[in-house]
N, C-alpha and C positions, 0 to 999 in steps of 0.2 A: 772520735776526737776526744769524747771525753774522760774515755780509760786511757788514752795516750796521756791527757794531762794528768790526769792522776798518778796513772806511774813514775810520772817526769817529778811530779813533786815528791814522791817516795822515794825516789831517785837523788833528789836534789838535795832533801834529809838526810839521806845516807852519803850522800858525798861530802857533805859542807858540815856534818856533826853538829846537826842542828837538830838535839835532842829533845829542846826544850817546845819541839815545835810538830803539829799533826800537820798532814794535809791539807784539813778543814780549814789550818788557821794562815794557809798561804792563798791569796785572791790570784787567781789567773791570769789576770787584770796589771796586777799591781806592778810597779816596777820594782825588778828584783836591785838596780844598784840607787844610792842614793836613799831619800824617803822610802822606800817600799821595803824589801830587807834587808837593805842596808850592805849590801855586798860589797867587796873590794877586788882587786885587781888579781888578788889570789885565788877568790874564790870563782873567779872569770876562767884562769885556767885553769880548777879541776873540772868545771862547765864543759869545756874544748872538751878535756879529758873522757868524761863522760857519755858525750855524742860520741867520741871517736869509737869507744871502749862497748859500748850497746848499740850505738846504731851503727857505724862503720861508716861516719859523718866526719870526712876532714874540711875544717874549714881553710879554703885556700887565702884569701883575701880577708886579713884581720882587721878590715874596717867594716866588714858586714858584720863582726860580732857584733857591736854598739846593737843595732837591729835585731838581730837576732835571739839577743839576751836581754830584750827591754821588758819581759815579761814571761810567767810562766805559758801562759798560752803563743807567745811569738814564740818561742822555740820549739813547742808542740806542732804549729803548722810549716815551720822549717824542717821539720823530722818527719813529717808526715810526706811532705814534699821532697824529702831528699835520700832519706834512711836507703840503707844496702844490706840493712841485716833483719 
């Protein structure tokens, strides 16, 4: 689980051109929209994007994103539990 989260956040760097920013300095924990990194609704769909594009993870029901994206680690054990690729 814990190279999944790491990737996710190397991942997450590279999606969201968040250059200013390591790994180290994203908590797993943290929530990514609001206080934590501050994510927008844009940044929500390159997320979708993302899963779809590396793990072969469509999300059907767009009210389980809120859940699913409240954190780097909640999306890691959503991927772990769901991933196709």
């Amino acid at each position: 689980m814990d190279n999944l989260i790491l990737q996710l956040k190397q991942q997450i760097i590279e999606a969201l051109n968040l250059e200013d920013l390591t790994p180290a300095d994203i908590d797993a924990e943290a929530p990514l929209f609001g206080e934590g990194l501050g994510l927008d609704s844009i940044d929500a769909l390159e997320l979708i994007v993302l899963l779809e594009r590396e793990y072969g993870i469509r999300l059907s029901n767009p009210a389980e994103g809120k859940e699913i994206f409240r954190s780097v680690a909640s999306i890691a054990s959503y991927v772990a539990d769901n991933r196709k690729k």
